[in-house]
C-alpha positions in Angstrom: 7.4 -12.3 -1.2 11.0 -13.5 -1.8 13.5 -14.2 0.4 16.6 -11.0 0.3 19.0 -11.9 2.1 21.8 -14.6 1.9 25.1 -13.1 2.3 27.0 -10.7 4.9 26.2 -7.4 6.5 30.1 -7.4 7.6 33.4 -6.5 6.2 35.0 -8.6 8.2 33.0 -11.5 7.4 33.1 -14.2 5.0 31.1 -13.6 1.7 28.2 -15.7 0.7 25.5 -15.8 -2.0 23.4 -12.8 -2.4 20.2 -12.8 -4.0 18.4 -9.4 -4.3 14.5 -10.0 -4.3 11.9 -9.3 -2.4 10.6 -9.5 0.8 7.5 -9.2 3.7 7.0 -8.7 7.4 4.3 -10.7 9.3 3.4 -9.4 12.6 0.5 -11.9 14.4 -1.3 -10.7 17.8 -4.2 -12.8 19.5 -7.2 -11.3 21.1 -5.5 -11.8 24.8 -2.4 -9.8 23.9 -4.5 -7.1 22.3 -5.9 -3.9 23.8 -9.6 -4.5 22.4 -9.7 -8.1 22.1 -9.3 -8.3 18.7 -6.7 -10.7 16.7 -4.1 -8.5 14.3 -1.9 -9.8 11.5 -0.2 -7.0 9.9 1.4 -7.6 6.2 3.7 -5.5 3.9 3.9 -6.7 0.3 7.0 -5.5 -0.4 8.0 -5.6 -3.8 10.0 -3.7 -6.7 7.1 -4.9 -9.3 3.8 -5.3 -7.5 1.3 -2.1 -7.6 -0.4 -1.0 -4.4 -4.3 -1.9 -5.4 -6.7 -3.2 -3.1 -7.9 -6.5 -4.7 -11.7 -7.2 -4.3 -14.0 -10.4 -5.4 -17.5 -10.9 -4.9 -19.3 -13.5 -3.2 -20.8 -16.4 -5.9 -22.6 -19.9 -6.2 -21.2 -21.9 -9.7 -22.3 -24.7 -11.8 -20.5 -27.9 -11.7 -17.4 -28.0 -14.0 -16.9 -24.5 -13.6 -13.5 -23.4 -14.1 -11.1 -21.2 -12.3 -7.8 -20.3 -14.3 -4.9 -19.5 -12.2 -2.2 -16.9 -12.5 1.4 -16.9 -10.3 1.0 -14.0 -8.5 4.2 -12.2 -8.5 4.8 -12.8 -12.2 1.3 -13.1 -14.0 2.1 -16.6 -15.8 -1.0 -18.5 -16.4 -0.4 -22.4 -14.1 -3.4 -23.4 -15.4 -7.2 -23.9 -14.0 -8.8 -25.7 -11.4 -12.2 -27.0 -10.5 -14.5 -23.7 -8.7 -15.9 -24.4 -5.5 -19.8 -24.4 -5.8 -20.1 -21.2 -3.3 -17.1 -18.7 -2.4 -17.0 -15.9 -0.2 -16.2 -12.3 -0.8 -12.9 -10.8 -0.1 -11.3 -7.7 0.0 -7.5 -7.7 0.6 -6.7 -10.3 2.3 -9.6 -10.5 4.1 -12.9 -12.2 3.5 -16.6 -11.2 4.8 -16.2 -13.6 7.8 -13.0 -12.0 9.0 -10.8 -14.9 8.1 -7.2 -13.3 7.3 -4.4 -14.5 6.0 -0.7 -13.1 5.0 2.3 -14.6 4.0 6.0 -14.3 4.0 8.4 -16.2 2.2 11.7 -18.0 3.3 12.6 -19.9 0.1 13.9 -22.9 1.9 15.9 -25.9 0.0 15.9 -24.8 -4.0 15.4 -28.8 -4.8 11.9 -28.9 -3.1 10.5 -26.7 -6.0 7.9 -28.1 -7.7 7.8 -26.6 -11.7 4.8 -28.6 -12.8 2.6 -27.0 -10.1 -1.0 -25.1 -10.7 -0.8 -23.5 -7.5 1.5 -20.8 -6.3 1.6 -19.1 -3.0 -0.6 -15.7 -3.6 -3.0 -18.2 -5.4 -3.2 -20.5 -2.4 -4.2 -16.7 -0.3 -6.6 -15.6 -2.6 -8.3 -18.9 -3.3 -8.8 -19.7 0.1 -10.0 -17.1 1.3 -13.2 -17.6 -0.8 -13.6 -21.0 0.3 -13.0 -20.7 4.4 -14.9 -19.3 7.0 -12.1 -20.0 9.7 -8.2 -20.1 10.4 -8.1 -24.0 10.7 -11.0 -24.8 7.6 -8.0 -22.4 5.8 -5.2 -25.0 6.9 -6.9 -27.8 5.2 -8.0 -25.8 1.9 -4.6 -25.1 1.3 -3.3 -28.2 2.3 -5.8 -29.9 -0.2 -5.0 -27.2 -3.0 -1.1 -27.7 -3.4 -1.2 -31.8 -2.6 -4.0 -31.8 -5.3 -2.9 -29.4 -8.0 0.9 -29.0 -6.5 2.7 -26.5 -5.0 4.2 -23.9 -7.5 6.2 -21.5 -5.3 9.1 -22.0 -2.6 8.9 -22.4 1.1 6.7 -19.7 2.6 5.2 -18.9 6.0 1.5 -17.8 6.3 -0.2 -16.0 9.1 -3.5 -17.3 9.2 -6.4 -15.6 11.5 -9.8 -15.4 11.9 -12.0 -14.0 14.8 -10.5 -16.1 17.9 -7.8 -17.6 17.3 -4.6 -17.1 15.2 -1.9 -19.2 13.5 1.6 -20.0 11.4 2.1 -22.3 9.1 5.0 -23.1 7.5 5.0 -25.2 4.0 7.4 -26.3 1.2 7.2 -28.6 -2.0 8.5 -31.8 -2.3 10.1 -31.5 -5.7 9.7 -32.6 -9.1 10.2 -36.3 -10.2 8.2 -37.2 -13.2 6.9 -40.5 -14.4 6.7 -41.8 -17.9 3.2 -39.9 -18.7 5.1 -36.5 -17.3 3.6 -36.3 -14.0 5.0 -35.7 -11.1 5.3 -38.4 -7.9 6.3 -35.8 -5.7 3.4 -33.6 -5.8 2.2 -31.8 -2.9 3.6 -30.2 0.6 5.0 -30.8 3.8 4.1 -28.5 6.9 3.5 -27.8 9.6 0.9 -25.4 11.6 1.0 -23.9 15.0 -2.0 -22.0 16.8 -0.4 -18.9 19.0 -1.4 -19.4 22.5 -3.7 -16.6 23.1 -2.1 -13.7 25.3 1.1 -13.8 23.2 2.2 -12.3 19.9 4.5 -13.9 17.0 6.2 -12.9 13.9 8.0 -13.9 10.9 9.9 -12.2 7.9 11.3 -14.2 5.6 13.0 -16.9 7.7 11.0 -20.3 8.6 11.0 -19.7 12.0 8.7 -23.4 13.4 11.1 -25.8 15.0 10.4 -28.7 17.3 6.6 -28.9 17.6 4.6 -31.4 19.7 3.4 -34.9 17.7 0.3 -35.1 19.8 -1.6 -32.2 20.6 -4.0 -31.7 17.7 -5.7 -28.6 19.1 -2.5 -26.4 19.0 -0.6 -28.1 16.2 -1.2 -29.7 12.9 1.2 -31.1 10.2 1.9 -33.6 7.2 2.0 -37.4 8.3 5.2 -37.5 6.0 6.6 -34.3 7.1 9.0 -35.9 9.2 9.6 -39.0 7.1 10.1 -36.8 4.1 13.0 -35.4 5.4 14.7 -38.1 6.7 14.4 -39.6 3.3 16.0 -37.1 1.9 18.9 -36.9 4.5 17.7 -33.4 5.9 17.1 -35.2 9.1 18.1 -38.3 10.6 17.3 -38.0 14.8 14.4 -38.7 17.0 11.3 -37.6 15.7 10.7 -35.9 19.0 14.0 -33.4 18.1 12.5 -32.6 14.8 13.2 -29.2 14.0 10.9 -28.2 10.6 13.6 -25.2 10.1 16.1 -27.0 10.4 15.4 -29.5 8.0 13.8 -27.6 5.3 15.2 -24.6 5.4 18.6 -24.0 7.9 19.0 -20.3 8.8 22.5 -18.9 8.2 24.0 -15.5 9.2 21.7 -13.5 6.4 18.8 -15.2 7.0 18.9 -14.4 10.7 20.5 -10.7 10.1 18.1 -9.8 7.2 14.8 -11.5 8.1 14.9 -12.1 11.6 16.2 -9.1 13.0 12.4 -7.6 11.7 11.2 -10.0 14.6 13.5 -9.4 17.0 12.5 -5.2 16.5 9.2 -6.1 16.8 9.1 -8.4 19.5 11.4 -5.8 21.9 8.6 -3.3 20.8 6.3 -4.6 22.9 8.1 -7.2 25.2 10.6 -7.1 27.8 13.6 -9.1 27.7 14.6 -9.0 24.0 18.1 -7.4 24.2 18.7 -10.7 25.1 18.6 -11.3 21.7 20.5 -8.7 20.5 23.3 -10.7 19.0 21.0 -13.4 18.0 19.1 -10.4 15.0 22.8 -9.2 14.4 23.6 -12.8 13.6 26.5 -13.1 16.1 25.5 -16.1 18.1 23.2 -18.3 15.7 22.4 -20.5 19.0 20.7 -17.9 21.0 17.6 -18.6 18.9 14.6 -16.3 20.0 11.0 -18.0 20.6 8.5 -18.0 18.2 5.9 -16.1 20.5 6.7 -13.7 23.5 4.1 -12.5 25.5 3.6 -8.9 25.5 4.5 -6.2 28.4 1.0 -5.0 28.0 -1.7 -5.3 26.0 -1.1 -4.0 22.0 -3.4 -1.5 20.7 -3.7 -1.2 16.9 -1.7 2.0 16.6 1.1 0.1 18.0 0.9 -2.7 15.5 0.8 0.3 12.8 3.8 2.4 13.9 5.9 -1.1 14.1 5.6 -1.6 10.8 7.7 1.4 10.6 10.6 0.3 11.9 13.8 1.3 10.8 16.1 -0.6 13.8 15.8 2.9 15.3 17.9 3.1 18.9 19.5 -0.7 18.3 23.1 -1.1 16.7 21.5 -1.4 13.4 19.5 2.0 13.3 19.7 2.7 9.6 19.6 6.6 10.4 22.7 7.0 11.9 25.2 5.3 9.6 27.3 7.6 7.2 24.9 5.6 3.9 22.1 8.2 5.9 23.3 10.8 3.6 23.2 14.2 5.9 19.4 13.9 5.9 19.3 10.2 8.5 17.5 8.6 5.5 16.9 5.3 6.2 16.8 3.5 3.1 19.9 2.4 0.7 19.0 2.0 -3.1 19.2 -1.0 -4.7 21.6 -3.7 -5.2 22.0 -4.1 -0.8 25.6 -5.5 -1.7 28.2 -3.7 -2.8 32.1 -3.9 -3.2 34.9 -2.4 -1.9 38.4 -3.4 -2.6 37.5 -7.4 -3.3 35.3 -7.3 0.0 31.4 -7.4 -0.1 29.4 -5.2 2.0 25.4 -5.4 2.7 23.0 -2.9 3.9 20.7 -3.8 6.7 17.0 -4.4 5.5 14.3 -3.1 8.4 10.6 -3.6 8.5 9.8 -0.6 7.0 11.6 -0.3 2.9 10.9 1.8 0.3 9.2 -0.8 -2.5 6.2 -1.3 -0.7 3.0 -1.9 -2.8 0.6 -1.8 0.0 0.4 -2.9 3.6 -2.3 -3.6 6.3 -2.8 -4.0 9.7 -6.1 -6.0 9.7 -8.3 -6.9 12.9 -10.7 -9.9 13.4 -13.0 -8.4 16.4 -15.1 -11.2 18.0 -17.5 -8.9 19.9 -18.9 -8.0 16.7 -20.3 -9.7 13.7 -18.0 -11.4 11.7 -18.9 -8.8 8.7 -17.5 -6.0 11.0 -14.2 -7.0 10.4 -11.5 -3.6 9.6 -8.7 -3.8 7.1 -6.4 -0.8 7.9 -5.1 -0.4 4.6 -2.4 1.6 2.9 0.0 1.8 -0.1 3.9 2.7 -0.4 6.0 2.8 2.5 5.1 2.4 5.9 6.9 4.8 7.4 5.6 7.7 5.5 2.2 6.4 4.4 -1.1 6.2 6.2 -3.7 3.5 6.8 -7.5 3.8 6.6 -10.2 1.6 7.4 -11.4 -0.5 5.1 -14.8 -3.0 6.7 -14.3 -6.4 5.6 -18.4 -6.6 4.3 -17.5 -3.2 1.9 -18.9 -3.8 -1.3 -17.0 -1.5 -3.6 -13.1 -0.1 -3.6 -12.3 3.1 -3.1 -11.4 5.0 -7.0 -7.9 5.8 -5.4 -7.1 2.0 -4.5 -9.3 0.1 -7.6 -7.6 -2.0 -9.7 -6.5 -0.8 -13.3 -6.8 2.8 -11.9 -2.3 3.2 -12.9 0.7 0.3 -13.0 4.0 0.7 -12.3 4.2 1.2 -15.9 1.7 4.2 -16.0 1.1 6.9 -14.0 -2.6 7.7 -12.9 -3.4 11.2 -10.9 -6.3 9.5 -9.0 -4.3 6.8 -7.5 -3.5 6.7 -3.7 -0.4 4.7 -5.0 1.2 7.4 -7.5 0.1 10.0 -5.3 1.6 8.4 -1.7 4.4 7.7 -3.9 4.9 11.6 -4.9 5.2 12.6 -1.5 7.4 10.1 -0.1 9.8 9.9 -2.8 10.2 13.7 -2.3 10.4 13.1 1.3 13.7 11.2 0.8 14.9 14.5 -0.2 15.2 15.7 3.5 14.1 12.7 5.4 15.0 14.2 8.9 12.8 17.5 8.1 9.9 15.9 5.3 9.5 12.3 7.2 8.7 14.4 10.2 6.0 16.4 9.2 4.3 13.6 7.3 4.3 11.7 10.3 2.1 14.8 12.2 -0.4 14.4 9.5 -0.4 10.4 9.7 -0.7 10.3 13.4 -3.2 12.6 13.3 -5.4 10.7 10.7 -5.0 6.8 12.3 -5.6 8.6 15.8 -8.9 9.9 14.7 -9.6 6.8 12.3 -9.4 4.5 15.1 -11.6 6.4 17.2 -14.2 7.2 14.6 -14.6 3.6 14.2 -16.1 2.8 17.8 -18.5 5.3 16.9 -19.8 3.5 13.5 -19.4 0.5 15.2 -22.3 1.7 17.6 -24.3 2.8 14.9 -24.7 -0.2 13.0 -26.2 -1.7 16.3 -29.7 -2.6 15.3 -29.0 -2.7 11.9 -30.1 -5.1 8.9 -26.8 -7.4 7.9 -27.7 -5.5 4.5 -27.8 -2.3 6.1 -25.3 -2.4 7.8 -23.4 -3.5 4.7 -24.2 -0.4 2.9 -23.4 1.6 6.2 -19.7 0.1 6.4 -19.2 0.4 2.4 -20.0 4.2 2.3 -18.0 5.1 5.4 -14.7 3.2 3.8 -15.4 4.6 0.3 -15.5 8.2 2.0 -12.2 8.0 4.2 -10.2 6.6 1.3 -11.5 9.7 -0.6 -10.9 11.9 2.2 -7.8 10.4 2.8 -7.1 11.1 -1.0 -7.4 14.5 -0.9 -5.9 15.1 2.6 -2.8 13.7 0.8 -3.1 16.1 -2.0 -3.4 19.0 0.1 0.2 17.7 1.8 1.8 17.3 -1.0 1.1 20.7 -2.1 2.1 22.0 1.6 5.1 20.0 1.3 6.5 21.0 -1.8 5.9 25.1 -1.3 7.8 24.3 2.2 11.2 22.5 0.9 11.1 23.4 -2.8 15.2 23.5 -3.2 16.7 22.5 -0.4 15.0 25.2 1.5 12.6 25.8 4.5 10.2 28.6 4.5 9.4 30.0 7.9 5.6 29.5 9.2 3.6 31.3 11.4 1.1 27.9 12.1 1.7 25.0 10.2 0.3 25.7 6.7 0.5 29.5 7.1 3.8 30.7 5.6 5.8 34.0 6.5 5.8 36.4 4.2 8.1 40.1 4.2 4.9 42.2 4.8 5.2 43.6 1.7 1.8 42.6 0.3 3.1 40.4 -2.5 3.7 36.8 -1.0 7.5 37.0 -1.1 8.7 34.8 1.7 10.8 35.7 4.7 13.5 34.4 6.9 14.1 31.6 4.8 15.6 28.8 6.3 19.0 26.6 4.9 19.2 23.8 7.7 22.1 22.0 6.1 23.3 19.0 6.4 23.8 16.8 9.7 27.7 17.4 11.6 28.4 13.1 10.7 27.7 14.1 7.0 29.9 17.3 7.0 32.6 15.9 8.6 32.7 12.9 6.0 32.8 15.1 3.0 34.4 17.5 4.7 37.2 14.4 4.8 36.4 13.6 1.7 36.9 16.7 -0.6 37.5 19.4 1.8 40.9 20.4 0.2 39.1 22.2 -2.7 38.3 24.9 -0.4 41.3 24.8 1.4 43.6 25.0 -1.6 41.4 28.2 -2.4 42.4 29.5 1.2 45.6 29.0 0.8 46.0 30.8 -2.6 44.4 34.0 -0.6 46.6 33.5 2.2 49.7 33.9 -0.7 48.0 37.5 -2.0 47.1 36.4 -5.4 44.5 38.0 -6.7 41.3 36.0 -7.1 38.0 36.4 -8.9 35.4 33.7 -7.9 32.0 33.7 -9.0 29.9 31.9 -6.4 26.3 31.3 -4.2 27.7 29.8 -1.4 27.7 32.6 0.9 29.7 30.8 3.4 32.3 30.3 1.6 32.4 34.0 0.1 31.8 35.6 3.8 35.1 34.1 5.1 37.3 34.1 2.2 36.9 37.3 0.5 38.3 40.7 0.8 35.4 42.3 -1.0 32.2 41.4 -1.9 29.9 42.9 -5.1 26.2 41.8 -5.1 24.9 42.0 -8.5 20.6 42.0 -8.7 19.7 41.7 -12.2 23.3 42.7 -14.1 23.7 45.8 -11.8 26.0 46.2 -8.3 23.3 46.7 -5.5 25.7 45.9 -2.7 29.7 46.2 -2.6 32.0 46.2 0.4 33.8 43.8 2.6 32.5 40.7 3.6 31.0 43.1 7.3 29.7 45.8 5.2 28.1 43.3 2.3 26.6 40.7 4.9 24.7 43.5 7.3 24.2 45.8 4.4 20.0 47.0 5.1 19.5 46.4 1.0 16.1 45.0 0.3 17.5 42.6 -1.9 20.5 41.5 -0.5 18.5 40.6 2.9 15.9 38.3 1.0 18.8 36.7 -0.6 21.0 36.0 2.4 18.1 35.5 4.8 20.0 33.3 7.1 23.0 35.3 8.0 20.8 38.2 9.0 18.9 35.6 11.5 22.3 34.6 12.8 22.5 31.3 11.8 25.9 29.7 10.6 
């Protein structure tokens, strides 16, 4: 998705540009640095337009001169069509049946390079591909052959591009639009470059171009354009030895919100599972732009897959950017800031920090090619909305239908549908943001729970397909994805409903096991010992700062023996400022007294009502 970033986190600092769109995280793991052997690419599509769906397309053999039309991805606009390949191969996600994967991220790079005559955009070059390639490097030259062919529609952009042993990044840009008499354009095509990960090591990339210097010789482990070199020096991005080439550099030179905004998602991935990284630390805060990280680390130990998921939750918790802990947390550590990032204050512009994890997800995967298997046994842990309070399940990569509650046409972010996993994740985590701290929490029991079981549930149908027919086994891996997207479904139902009767209003019900809520032992489901937990002391203190005079004005008027009426439910504030107290239950006095006498009065009513005083809390 689009690049966010390209201005200032800091007050102090110098303002730039900022351009509010969208972004996407990319985290690549080869079989050596994982705990099963399998290669991971994990993917957010993070965007304020794009509904979560799980897109699906059958394998098919076509007759010469068979067309395929072409649509941008991110806005719908019809390009154009192409020729159809005589055979393509079926896909679901961004996966095909031969575990080939590929994701994207994209860094914008130099606006000039933009091709607007081009039939191919970036999601196209995905999605197309992935029914014409069986493996990470046949993917390389599809695409390269599909943008220098048709041209190259989008900006610069950064795949990660796997399949079942080896993974890889490539990084590509246009070359700009310069049309001849007839209209067309001279310039058509890419330059790029591509890198294979040395296996044992893990990358990642967010929005930033992150290829540099590469080696010119060495085929196996790196491919680019013959021009991509010449390109640039022709149009003054570049003028040293080819050997100091840097493709970043050239095509698309990181500044301070580049590095801060895109990545800083890295950098908190890369100290996730590698030593060494605070290192870095004022490299992702975009302090010292020359302390550039690598573009692979090896791992402290081998990554298992629940790792890979829980990363993609990231909020820069425990680092100086931890979006919790700021006062823009609200009193409830919510770690997202609504939209525009930037904002003013007396002529100087501020940004938010932007984390792995955001709230505009459409969907996000964590998908594993697994060579000890067939290639048909590929998963796609799959998941809509949010990371950080959504769920993945596993998806095979031979599954012949999509789940109801992830189809296509089942809802848009124009209309809501109660059987989508989308509206439905979306329900509960917008209501989460009510009382992150508290909500978050106990969604994430109910996540960890699910993946934990997920992941090993899956050795066990991995087992039973042995001996299997490939079409057996087929219908085997379809039914058993179908089902836990429906169970997952309803689990998610039943939370929301948990959920709701637990916080409804700001307040927390007491429970005797999770699920099982306190009642007063009266027989008719009234709750008891209602909670109130408040607000955080950071977010107190602020507004106490900020408009804590009302109630001190009010104190003072007391203190001068003037006689005050106030009319209030904040008990609080009534127990410590009043000289009497009158408790009215439907229009008649059922408790009067001073503040002692009112507050541990034994009156049914008054008890259910001020529930926290007679626990002792504040």
């Amino acid at each position: 998705m689009k690049k966010l970033f390209r201005t200032l986190f800091a007050a102090a600092l110098c303002c730039l540009t900022f351009k509010a769109t969208d972004a996407c995280t990319n985290f690549i793991i080869t079989r050596g640095a994982s705990s099963d052997g399998s290669v991971m690419v994990s993917y957010a599509a993070d965007s304020h337009q794009l509904y979560g769906a799980l897109y699906k397309t059958f394998a098919g053999r076509y007759k010469p001169g068979t067309m395929l039309p072409v649509y941008d991805w991110d806005s719908g606009r019809y390009l154009g069509e192409i020729p159809q390949a005589a055979q393509t191969y079926a896909t679901i996600g961004n996966m095909n049946e031969h575990s080939l994967i590929i994701a994207e991220s994209t860094y914008g790079g130099r606006e000039e390079l933009v091709d607007s005559t081009g039939r191919i955009d970036y999601g196209s070059l995905i999605y197309i591909t992935l029914q014409r390639a069986k493996t990470a490097r046949e993917a390389i030259r599809i695409i390269v052959d599909l943008a220098n062919t048709y041209g190259y529609a989008s900006s610069g952009e950064s795949f990660s591009i796997a399949d079942r042993n080896e993974a890889w990044i490539m990084e590509l840009i246009g070359k700009g639009c310069e049309l001849d008499a007839e209209g067309n354009n001279t310039r058509k095509g890419i330059v790029w470059v591509a890198r294979r990960i040395p296996d044992g090591y893990v990358s990642a990339h967010a929005n930033q171009s992150r290829i540099t210097t590469f080696p010119l010789d060495d085929p196996e482990n790196c491919l680019y354009a013959p021009d991509v070199i010449s390109f640039a020096r022709e149009k003054g991005y570049f003028n040293g030895p080819d050997e100091e080439f840097s493709f970043c550099d050239a095509y698309a030179p990181a500044d301070f919100g580049t590095v801060r905004g895109c990545d800083a998602r890295v950098w908190a991935f890369f100290r996730t599972v590698a030593d060494d990284m605070d290192q870095y630390t004022d490299y992702a805060m975009g302090y010292n732009m020359s302390n550039r990280m690598p573009l692979w680390v090896k791992p402290r130990t081998k990554v298992d897959p629940k790792t890979v998921f829980d990363a993609m939750r990231d909020h820069y918790e425990g680092t100086p950017m931890d979006m919790t802990q700021d006062i823009g947390a609200g009193g409830h550590a919510l770690p997202y800031r609504w939209r525009p990032m930037d904002f003013e204050v007396d002529g100087v512009t501020y940004l938010n920090e932007r984390a792995v994890a955001t709230q505009q997800t459409g969907f996000w995967f964590v998908a594993q090619a697994r060579p000890w298997l067939p290639d048909d046994m590929g998963i796609l842990w799959f998941g809509v909305d949010d990371a950080a309070t959504s769920c993945l399940t596993p998806i095979y990569c031979s599954a012949t239908e999509v789940p109801e509650c992830f189809r296509e046409g089942n809802g848009t972010m124009l209309k809501y549908s109660p059987t989508s996993a989308f509206w439905l994740f979306n329900r509960v985590t917008n209501f989460a943001y009510l009382r992150y701290d508290l909500i978050a929490a106990d969604i994430r029991k109910v996540v960890d729970e699910w993946e934990n079981t997920r992941l090993e549930e899956v050795k066990q149908i991995d087992a039973a397909t042995e001996g299997d027919s490939p079409k057996k086994r087929q219908k085997r891996l379809t039914r058993y994805s179908v089902d836990m997207a429906r169970q997952l479904f309803d689990r998610w139902t039943e939370l929301d409903r948990y959920l709701l009767v637990k916080y409804i209003d700001g307040n927390l019900k007491s429970e005797t096991e999770p699920g099982k809520f306190l009642d007063n032992g009266n027989g008719r489901d009234i709750p008891d010992k209602i909670q109130f937990p408040g607000y955080n002391e950071k977010w107190k203190r602020a507004v106490a700062a900020d408009n804590g005079e009302v109630l001190k004005v009010i104190k003072s008027l007391a203190d001068l023996d003037i006689t005050m009426v106030i009319v209030t439910h904040e008990m609080e504030f009534a127990k410590n400022i009043s000289d009497r107290v009158i408790f009215m239950d439907k229009g008649v006095i059922a408790v009067e007294g001073t503040p002692q006498e009112v507050f541990s009065s034994n009156n049914t009513r008054i008890k259910e009502f001020l529930g926290k005083f007679h626990q002792g809390e504040e």
